[in-house]
N, C-alpha and C positions, 0 to 999 in steps of 0.2 A: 369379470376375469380378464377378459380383452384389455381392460384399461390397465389393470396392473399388469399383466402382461407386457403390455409398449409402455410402460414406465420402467420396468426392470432392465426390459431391453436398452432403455435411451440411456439407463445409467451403465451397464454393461456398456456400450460403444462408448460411454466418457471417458473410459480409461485409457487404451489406445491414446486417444487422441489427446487426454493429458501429459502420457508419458512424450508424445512426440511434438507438442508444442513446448512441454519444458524442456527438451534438448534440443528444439530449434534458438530455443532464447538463448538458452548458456551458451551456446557456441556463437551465436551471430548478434544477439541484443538487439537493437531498433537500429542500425546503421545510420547516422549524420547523412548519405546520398540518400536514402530512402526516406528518410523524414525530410530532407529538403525536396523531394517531389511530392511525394506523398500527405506530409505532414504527417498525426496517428491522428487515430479511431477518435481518442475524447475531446479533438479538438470539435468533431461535429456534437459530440455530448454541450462542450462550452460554448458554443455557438449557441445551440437552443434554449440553455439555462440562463444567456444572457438576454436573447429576446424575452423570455417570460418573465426575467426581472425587470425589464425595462418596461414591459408594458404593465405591468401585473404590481410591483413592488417601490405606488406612488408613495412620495410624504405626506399626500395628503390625505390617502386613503386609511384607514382605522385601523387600528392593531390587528384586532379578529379576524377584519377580512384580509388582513395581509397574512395571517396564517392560514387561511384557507385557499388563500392563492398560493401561498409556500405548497402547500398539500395536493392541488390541479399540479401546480409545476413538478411534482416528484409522478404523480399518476401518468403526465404525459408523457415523459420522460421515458419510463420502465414500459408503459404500451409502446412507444415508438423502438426501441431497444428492442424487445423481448419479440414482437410481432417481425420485428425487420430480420431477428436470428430465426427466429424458426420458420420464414419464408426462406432467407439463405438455406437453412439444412435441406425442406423440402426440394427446392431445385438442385442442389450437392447430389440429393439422394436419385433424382429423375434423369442429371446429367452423367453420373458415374457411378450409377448403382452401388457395389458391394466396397467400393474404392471410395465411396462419398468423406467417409472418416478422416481421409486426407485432406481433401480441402479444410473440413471443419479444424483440423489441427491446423493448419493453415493461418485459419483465421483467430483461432485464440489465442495464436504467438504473442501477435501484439499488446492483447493482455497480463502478459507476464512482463516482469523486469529484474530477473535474475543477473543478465549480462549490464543491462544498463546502469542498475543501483549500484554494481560493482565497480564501472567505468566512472560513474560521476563520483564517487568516495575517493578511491584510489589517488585520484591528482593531490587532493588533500592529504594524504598520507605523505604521499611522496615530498611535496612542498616541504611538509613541516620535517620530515628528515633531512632535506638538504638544507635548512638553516633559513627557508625564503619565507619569513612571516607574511609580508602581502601578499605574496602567491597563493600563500595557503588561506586568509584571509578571501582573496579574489574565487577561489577554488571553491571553498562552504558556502560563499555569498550565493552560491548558483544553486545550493539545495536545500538551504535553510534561509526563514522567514525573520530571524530575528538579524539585533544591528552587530555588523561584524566587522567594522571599521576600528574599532579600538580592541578586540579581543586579543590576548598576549595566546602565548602557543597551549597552556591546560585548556581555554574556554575554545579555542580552534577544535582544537581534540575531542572536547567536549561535545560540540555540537555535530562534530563527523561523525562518533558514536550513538548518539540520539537520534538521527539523522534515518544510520544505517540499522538500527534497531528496530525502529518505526515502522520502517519503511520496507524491510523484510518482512512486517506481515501486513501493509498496505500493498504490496506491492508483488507478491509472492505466493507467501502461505493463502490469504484471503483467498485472491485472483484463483486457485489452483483447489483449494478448499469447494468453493462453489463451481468452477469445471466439473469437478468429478460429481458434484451433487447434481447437476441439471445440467451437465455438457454447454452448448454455445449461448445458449439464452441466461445460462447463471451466471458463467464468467461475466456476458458484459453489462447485464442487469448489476452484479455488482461495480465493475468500473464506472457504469455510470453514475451508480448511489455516491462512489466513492469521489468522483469528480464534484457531482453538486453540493459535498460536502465540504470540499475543501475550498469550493466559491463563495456558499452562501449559507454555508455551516458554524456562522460566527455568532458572537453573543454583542459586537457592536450595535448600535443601535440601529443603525440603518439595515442590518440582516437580521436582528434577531426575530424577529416574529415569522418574517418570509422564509428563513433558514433552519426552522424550527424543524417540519420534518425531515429536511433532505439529512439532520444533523443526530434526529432520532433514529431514525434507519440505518445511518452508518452503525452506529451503534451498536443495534442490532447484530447488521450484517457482521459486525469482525467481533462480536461476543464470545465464538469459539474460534476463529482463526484467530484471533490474539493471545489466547492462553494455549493456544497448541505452540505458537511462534515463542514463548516465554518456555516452553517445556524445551521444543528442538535448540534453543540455546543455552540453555542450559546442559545437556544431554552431548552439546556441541564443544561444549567450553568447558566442561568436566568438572561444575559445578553452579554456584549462585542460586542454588532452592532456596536456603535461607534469605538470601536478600530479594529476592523473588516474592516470594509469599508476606516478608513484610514492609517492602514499600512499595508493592503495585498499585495501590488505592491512594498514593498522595501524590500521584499524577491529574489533571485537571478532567482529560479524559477518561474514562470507563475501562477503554483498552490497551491506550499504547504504553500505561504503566506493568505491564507485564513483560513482554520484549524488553523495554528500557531496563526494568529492575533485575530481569534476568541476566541481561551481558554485564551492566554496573557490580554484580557479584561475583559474576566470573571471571571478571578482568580484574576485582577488587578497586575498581574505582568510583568516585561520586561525580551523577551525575544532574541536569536537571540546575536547581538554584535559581538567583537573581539571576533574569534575562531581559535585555533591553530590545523593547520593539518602539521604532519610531522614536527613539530620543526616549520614551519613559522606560524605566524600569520595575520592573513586574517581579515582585517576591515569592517565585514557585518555592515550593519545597522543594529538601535536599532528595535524592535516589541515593542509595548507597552512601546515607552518608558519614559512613565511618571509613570511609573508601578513601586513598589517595589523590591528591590533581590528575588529572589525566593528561596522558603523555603521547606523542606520533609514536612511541615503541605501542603505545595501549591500541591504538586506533591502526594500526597493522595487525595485532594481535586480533583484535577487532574484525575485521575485515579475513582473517583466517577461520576465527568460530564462524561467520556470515557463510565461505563455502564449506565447512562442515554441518551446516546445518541443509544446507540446502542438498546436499548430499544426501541426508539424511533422509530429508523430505522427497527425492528420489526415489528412495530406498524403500519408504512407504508406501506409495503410491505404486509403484512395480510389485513391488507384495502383495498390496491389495487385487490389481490386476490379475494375477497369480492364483488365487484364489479362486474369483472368478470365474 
């Protein structure tokens, strides 16, 4: 009884502290002076996940065991995360007693990226309204992986709404998702999953074995925060269930076809398609695609359902509390 007890409890104080690290983000984001002293949190995640590939994810060593060393490297990872948060909460709670909640919101600010996903999209919009194709070019270059050197203004747009779809629930819902589930130790137990995923979560050859489960875990991890993130955009954008529900599954990933498919219906646009990485191009399927080229009107448009949803997801999450 004792242990359910202090699990209800630890989920009770995640609420607070979710609602006040998600309106530390909206209002402030990760501030450019603060990350130029500071740097964030996952650069110490990528620091570790690059030692363990260097030491751990030879060519010479077998397949097998490079997925069992993929497997050590996610184990050590989440022990070093999950042990370092619930030694911070311990001393929060011995330094400032009944006030400890503060700090802990404090610290899962940086885990959010409500202010910042909105900060690095925006340039992009803006470029491709003022007529500055390379801007806007230069602008996406900074948030997306594929080549954006030859993209005309629909593939710019395109890829700012892919972009900011994805990444509202990598970056958001997820992050916020697992706060409220397990307060400090979930948030950054997921940021870290989600970092080693998108290092060594690839299916190249030289990661796939060693990246296998940092790659299954994400999975996992945004299984429900990606179909809640396809419902709040929808719900936001005052439509797209039907394009929703039939092209979330011809995305590559498990989950980011749900967000994608959900705003690609709301906007009525197609997204997704032939995308060049590295000089080759890669024949994805279409999203939406009976949908229009996508336009800087779409990818504003865009970027308005992104704070209705997150609005939204406020909205939730204070209710829940409420309850409580």
């Amino acid at each position: 009884m004792r242990h359910s007890t202090g699990s209800i409890a630890r989920w009770r104080v995640a609420e607070p502290i979710a609602l006040v690290a998600l309106a530390i983000d909206a209002l402030v984001g990760w501030p450019a002076w603060l990350y130029a002293r500071l740097g964030h949190p996952v650069g110490a995640f990528a620091r570790l996940i690059g030692a363990c590939e260097t030491r751990w994810n030879r060519p010479t060593t077998s397949e097998v065991a490079r997925r069992l060393l993929g497997v050590a490297t996610v184990v050590v990872l989440l022990a070093v995360t999950i042990g370092g948060a619930l030694a911070i909460e311990q001393v929060a709670r011995l330094m400032f007693g009944r006030w400890w909640w503060l700090v802990a919101a404090l610290l899962a600010w940086p885990a959010l990226a409500v202010r910042s996903l909105y900060d690095h999209v925006r340039p992009v919009a803006d470029a491709l309204a003022a007529g500055d194709l390379a801007a806007a070019r230069r602008a996406v270059g900074m948030i997306v992986g594929r080549d954006t050197a030859a993209l005309d203004e629909a593939g710019v747009a395109r890829a700012g709404i892919e972009s900011l779809a994805e990444s509202f629930c990598d970056g958001v819902v997820a992050p916020l998702f697992w706060l409220l589930a397990f307060g400090l130790p979930g948030v950054w137990a997921y940021k870290a999953i989600n970092t080693a995923d998108s290092l060594i979560g690839h299916r190249e050859p030289r990661w796939r074995a060693f990246g296998w489960a940092a790659a299954r875990i994400d999975d996992v991890a945004n299984l429900v925060p990606a179909r809640l993130a396809g419902v709040l955009l929808c719900v936001a954008g005052g439509g797209g269930w039907r394009v929703m529900w039939r092209d979330c599954r011809r995305h590559a990933s498990p989950n980011a076809g749900w967000p994608e498919a959900a705003i690609a219906g709301a906007l009525g646009v197609a997204l997704a398609g032939p995308i060049a990485y590295d000089g080759v191009v890669q024949d994805k399927s279409w999203i939406g695609g009976a949908g229009r080229p996508a336009s800087a009107s779409d990818l504003r448009h865009a970027l308005a359902i992104y704070g209705r949803a997150c609005a939204l997801l406020a909205v939730i999450a204070a209710g829940v509390a409420c309850l409580w």
